[in-house]
N, C-alpha and C positions, 0 to 999 in steps of 0.2 A: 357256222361258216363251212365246215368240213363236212357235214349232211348235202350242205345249197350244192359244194363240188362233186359233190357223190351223183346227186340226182342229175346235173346236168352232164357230165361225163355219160351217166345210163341213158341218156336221151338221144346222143352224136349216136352212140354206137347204133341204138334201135335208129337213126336216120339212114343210119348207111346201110343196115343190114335191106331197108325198102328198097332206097334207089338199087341193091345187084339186083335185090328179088324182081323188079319192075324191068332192066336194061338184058335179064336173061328170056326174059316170054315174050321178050318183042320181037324175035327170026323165027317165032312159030304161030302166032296166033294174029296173023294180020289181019284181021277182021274188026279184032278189039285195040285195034290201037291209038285209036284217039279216044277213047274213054283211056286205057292207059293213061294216057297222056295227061289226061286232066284229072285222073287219079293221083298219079303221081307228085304232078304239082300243087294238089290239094294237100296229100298226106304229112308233111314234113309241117305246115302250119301249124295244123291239127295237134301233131303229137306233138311238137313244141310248146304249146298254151298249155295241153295238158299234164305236161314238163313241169310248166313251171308251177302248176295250180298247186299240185299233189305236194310238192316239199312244204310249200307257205304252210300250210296246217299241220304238218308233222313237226315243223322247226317253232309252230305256237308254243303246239302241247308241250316240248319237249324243252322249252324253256321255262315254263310254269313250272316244272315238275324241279327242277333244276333249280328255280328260287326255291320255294317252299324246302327243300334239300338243304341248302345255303343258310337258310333264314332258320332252323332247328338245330343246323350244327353250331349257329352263331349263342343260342339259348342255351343252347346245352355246356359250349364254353364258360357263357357268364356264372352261370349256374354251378361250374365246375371251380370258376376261379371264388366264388362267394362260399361255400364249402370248403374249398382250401385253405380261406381265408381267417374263416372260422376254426379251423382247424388247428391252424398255424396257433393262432391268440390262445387256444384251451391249453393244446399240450407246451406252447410257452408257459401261460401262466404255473400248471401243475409242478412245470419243472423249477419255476420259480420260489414254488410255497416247496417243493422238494429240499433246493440247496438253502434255503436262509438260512434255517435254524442253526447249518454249522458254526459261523463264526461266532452267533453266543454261544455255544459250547466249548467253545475254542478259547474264548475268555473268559470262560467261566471256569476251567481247569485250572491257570495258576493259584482261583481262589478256592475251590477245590483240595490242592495240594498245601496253601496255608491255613486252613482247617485242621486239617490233619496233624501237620506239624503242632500249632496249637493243642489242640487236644491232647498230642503225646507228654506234651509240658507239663499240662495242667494235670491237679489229682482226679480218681476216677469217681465218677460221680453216679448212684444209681436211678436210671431215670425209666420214669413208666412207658412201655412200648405204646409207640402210637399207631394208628391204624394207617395201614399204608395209600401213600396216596394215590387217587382212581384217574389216573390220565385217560380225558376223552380217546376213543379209538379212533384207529386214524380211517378215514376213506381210504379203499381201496386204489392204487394207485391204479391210472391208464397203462394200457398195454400196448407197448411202443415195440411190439419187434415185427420183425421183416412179416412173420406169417399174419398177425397185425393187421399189417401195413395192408394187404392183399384182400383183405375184407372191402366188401364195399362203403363208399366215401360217408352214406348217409348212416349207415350201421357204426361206423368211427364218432361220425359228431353228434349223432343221438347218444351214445355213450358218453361221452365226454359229457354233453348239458345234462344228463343227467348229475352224473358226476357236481357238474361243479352248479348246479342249485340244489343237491345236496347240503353241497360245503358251505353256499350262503343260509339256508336251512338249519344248518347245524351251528354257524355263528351265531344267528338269533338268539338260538337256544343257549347259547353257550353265555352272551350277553343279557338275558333272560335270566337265569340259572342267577349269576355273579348279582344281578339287582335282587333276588329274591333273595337272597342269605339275607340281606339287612330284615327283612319279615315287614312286618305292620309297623315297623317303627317311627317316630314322628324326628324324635331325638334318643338322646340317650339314656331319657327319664320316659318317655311318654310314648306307648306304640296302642292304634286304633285299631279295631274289628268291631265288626258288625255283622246284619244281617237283614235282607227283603225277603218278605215272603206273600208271597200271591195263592190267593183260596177259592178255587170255585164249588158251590155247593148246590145239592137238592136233598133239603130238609124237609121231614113230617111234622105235622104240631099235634099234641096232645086235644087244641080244642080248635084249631084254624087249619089254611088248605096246606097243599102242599108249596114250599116257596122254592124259588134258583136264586142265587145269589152269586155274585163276582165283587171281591173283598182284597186292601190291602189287611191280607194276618197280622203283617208284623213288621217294624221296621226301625231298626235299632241303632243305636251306634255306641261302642264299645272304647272308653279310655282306660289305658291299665296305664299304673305309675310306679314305678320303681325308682324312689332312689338310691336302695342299698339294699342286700340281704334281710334289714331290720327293721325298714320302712318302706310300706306300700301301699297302695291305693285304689280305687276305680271308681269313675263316672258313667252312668251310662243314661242315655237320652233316649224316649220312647214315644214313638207315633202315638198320638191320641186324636180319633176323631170329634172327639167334643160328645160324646152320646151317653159317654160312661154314668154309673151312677158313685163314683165318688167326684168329681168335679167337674158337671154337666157345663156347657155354655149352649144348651139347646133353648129356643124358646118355647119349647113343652115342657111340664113334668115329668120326673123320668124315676125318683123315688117316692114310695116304695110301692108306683103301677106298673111299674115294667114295663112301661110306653116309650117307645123307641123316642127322642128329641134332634132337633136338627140342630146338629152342632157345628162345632168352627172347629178345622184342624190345626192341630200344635203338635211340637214338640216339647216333652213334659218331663222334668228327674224320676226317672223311675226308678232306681237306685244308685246307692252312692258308700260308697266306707272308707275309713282307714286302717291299716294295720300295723301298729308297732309293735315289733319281736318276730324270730324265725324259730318256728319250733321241729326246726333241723337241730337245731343248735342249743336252744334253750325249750323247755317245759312250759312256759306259761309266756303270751302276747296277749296286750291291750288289743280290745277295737270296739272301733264305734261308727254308725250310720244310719243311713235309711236305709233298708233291705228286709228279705223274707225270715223271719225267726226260723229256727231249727223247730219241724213240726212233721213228723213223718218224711216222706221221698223230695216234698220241695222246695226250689232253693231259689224259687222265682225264674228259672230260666224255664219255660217250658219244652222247646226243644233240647236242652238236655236231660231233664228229667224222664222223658218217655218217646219212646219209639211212635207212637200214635199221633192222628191229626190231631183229635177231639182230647179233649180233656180228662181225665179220672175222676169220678165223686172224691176222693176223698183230699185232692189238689183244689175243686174244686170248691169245696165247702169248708175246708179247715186251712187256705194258707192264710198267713197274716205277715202283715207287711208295719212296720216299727221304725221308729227311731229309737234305737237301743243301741247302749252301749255295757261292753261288761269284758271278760276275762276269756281266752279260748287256753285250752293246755293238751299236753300230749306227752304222753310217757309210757315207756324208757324212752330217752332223746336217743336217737340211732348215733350208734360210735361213727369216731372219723376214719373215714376209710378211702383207699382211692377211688376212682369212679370205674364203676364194669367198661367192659371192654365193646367199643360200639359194635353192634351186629346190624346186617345189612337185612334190613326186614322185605321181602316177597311183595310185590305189589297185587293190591285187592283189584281184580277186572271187572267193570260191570259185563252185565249178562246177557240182559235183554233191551232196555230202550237204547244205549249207547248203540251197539251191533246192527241194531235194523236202522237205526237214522244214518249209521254211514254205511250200508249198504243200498241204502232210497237213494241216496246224496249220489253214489256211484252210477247207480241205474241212469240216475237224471246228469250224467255225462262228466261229476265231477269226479277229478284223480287228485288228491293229494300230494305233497311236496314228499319227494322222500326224505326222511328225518334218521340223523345219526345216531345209534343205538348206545344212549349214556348208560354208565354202570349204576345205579342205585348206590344214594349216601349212607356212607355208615351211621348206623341211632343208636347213640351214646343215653339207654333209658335211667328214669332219674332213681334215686334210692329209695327201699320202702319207707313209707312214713312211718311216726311208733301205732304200734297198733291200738292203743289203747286212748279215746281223743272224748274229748265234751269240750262246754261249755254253758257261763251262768251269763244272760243276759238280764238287763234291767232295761225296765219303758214305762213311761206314763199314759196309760187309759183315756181312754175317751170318758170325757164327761158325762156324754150320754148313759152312760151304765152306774157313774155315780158320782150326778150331779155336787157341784161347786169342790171337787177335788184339789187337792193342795198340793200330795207326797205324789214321790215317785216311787209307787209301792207295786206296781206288777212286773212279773219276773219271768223268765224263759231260762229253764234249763234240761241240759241235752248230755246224753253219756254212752261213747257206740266202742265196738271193737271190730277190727282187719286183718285179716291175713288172707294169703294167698299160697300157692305151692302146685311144682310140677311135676309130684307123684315122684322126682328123684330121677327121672326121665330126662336127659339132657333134651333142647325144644327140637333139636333137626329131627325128633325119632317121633314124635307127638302130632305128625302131620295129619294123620288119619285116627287120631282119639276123641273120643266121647264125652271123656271124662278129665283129663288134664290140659293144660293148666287151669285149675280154680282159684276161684275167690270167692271171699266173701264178706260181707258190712252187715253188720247187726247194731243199729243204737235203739234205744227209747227216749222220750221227750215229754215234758211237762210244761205246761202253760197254766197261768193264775188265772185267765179270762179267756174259753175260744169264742166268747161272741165280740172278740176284737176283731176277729179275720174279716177277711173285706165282706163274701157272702152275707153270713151273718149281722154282722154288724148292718150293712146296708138293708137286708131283707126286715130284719124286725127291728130297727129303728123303732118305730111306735111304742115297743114295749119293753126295750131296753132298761128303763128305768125300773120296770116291774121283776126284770128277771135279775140284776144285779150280776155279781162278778159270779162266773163257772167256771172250776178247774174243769180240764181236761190231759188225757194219755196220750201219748201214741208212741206202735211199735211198729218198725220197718226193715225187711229184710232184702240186702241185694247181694243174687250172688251170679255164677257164670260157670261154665262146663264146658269146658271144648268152647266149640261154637253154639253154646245154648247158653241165654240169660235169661234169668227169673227174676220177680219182683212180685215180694206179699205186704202189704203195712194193712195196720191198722188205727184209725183214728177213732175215739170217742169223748166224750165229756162224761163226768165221775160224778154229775151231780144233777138231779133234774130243775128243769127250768120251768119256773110256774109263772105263768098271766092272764091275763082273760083279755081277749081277742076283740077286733072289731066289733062283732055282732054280740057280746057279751056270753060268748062260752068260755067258760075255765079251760084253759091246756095246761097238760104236764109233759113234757119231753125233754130225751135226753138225746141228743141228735150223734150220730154215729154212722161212719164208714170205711168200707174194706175196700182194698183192689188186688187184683192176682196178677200177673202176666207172664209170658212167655215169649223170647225171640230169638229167630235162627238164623244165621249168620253164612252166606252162600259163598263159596271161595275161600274158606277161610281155611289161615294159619295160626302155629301156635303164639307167633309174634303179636295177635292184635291184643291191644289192649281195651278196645269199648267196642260191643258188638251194638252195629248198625249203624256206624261212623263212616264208613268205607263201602263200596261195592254193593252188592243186592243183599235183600234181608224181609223177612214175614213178622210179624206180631201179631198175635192174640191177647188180647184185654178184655178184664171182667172187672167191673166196680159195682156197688152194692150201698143202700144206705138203711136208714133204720131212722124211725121217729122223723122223718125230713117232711110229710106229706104235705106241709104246707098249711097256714091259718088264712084266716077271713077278714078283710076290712070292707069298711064302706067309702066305696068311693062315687062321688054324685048321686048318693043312694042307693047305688046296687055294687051287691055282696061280690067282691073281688077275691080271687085268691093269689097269695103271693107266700114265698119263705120253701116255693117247695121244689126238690129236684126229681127225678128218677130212681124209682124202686131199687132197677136195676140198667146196667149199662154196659155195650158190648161191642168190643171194636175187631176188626178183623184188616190188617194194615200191610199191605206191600210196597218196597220201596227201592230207591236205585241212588246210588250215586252216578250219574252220565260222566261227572268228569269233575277235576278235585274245586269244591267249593260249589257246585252245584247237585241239590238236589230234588228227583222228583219221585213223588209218592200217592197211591191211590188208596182210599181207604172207606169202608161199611161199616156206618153204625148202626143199633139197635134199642133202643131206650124203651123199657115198659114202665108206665105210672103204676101210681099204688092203687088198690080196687076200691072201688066207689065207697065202702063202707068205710075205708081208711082215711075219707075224704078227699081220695083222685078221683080220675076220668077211668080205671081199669084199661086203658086203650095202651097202643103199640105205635110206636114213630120211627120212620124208617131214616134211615140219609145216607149220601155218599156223596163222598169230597175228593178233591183234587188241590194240589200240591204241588208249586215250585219253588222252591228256596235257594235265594243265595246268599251262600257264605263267604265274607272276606277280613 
């Protein structure tokens, strides 16, 4: 409106400035004065329309412009009041989680001060210092002051949501945290673990092509039973695909040609004990089950027996698996003592697949939650055992070895010594050593029959009856250095086995195997107690057999060989814990048969496997 008065105001004046200019050239130029005339009375229309043209398009634009003005400041408002809004709710709530905790403080004082009093009543009593306790830290409070305040609005409440998905972040955790103290527990008798593990492989064959494969390894589930210091227990239930050769359900035969059967999957007892006595406390505990007899390094679990994917000759060919029952003991019983004092053990990082998956993870646009930096729990580690431990098992035989059996006359016994030591080195100075803390385990082992073991036993069935009962040795050494662990055993049978074979040749063998290894342990402190549990780690393996090469049947008329393993065998293994309970591991092996005069193929089998395990 104040533009429309402007132009029309500027339009009177240019009218009037015409008519002087026209009423003063009229007493000199009378020639031209009726065109004047009708100039004149033209002019004032003229500039008038053109008056009023010019504002209309000036007063368009200049109300558009003046919306869109309008219509940004109104956005920019909303924008400022929802910000403010947000604002207001953060640094309430902070202030809110600020002031609570006083008034339980505040009544937690009178009880506080009748504590004390009590205490001063009573006699003094000596009590073991406990490890002090780790109060989460707190989030950094928001920064509420005036210079603050003068930051801009979206730099305030980007801080604050950080802040406070922090803090719900850090409750998870903390809710998280408080469920996991109970552990695997079922009750107060009874807590589960287990374990899935998934295999993909590209294997060589000594006499067929090369194969890939994608395999459930393994898949376990673990009951432990406690109901006291002096009784205890465990069940454990094992994946079976029906293929095996000790309790096929395939519709092929699968013993003793080696021919894969289609089986049915189950779950199957694969071991089971009980234990009565603590030999914390006393020298000698009963026990009895199904489980792997004391025979060299294994103990049926094959992830914790070795570092590697593949198996050892000397696991594979000599474990045996029993229902025995007999005596374990252990002396000197360790004196009663209080318990060490918990240390806060350094956490193991992985290295390499963890780091680059969450750095891909970032690339490809994700940001993580930021997480409250907890203290690590004090580990209260347990006493040493006595170092000096066996045991005498008893089991009954397969019939096959000596038909119509009556007694329970075969026996397993075992006699090892432990100790450990950190050079007298308190462990904070041990960070960078080579050499301390060590350990070490040395037993030997005796068995009345190793052609009870599953191997054996399954491979020369046929002739078991021919070769009767065979003692066997073995000696197994484990020990650890710094961050280096070794492992040497050896397995053999003390007595040759004579039969005559499918195709009717006499054998004599005495079947025997060794393994070596080595593993190093990446990030490591003097806190760990089993290298390759934790964080990144390598292993080398070497096993070896003797007399294994395998004998002759006739199967459908042509000369089959079965009963035989690898000369030699050779694993080269690296692996990662990504994160706790999961792990994953890459691994090369190398298998040479025995030379064609030996009765192998003299050939070389290549393979390499992959590994995901998880543990719960």
């Amino acid at each position: 409106m104040i533009s429309v008065q402007r132009d029309g105001a500027v339009a009177g004046s240019r009218r009037s400035r015409c008519a002087a200019s026209i009423a003063t050239e009229e007493p000199t130029v009378h020639g031209w004065r009726g065109v004047h005339a009708v100039f004149a009375r033209a002019t004032p229309a003229l500039v008038f329309s053109l008056a009023l043209l010019v504002p209309s398009y000036a007063a368009a634009a200049e109300s558009e412009d003046m919306a869109a003005l309008q219509r940004m400041l109104r956005e920019l408002k909303a924008e400022n009041r929802k910000l403010s809004g947000r604002l207001s709710a953060l640094e309430g709530a902070s202030a809110a989680r600020r002031t609570g905790p006083a008034p339980a403080q505040e009544r937690s004082a009178p009880a506080a001060t009748a504590a004390k009093r009590a205490a001063a009543v009573q006699p003094a009593r000596i009590v073991q210092p406990a490890p002090a306790a780790t109060a989460p830290p707190v989030l950094p409070e928001p920064n509420l002051s005036e210079a603050a305040a003068k930051r801009p609005l979206n730099e305030r409440v980007k801080e604050l949501e950080i802040g406070w998905a922090a803090n719900e972040n850090a409750t998870r955790q903390i809710i998280r945290d408080s469920l996991s103290k109970t552990g695997p527990k079922i009750n107060s008798f009874l807590s589960l673990s287990g374990v899935v593990e998934g295999l993909a492989s590209r294997t060589g064959s000594f006499t067929g092509p090369t194969q890939e494969n994608l395999s459930l390894g393994t898949a376990e589930l673990d009951f432990d039973i406690k109901l006291s210091d002096w009784l205890t227990g465990a069940l454990v239930l094992h994946f079976d695909n029906g293929t095996g050769a000790i309790f096929p359900t395939g519709n092929q035969p699968v013993v003793p040609t080696n021919i894969a059967g289609v089986g049915v999957d189950r779950f199957t007892l694969d071991r089971t004990h009980i234990s009565v006595g603590d030999l914390m406390q006393f020298p000698i505990a009963a026990r009895f089950g199904v489980e792997v007899l004391h025979f060299g390094t294994s103990t049926g679990v094959a992830r914790l027996d070795t570092l590697s994917i593949g198996t050892p000759l000397t696991t594979e060919v000599f474990e045996n698996r029993q229902t025995a029952g007999g005596l374990e003991f252990a002396w000197p019983t360790p004196p009663r003592q209080p318990p060490p004092a918990p240390v806060v053990v350094p956490r193991v990082s992985p290295l390499v697949v963890a780091p680059a998956v969450s750095q891909l993870m970032r690339w490809l646009g994700y940001t993580p939650l930021p997480e409250r930096p907890f203290r690590p729990t004090p580990v209260t580690f347990p006493f040493d055992p006595a170092p000096f431990y066996g045991s005498v098992m008893t089991y009954k035989g397969s019939e096959s070895i000596i038909p119509g059996r009556t007694k329970i006359d075969d026996y397993n016994a075992s006699l090892g010594f432990r100790t450990r030591g950190h050079c007298g080195v308190p462990y904070d100075q041990l960070t960078d050593s080579l050499i301390c803390p060590w350990t070490l385990d040395f037993h030997v082992d005796y068995n009345t029959s190793v052609f009870e073991s599953r191997f054996l036993h399954t491979s020369y069935l046929p002739f078991l009856n021919q070769i009767g009962r065979i003692p066997g040795v073995a000696a197994s050494l484990k020990t650890s250095f710094g961050p280096f662990a070794f492992v040497g055993e050896v397995n053999a049978a003390v007595q040759d086995a004579r039969f005559v074979d499918g195709l009717g040749i006499a054998r004599n063998m005495m079947p025997m195997t060794w393994q070596a290894s080595i593993a190093y342990q990446f990030d490591w402190n003097p806190w760990i107690t089993e290298i390759g549990a934790q964080g990144d780690f390598i292993s080398v393996g070497y096993s070896g057999s003797k007399d294994m090469a395998g004998v002759s049947i006739l199967q459908n008329g042509i000369p089959t060989r079965i009963g035989f393993v690898p000369q030699h065998r050779l694993f080269l293994t690296g692996g990662e814990w990504v994160m706790d309970g999961l792990k994953v591991a890459v691994e090369y092996s190398a298998n040479w048969d025995y030379p064609v005069s030996s009765g192998g193929t003299g050939k070389v089998a290549h393979g390499v496997f992959g590994l995901i395990q998880l543990n719960f």
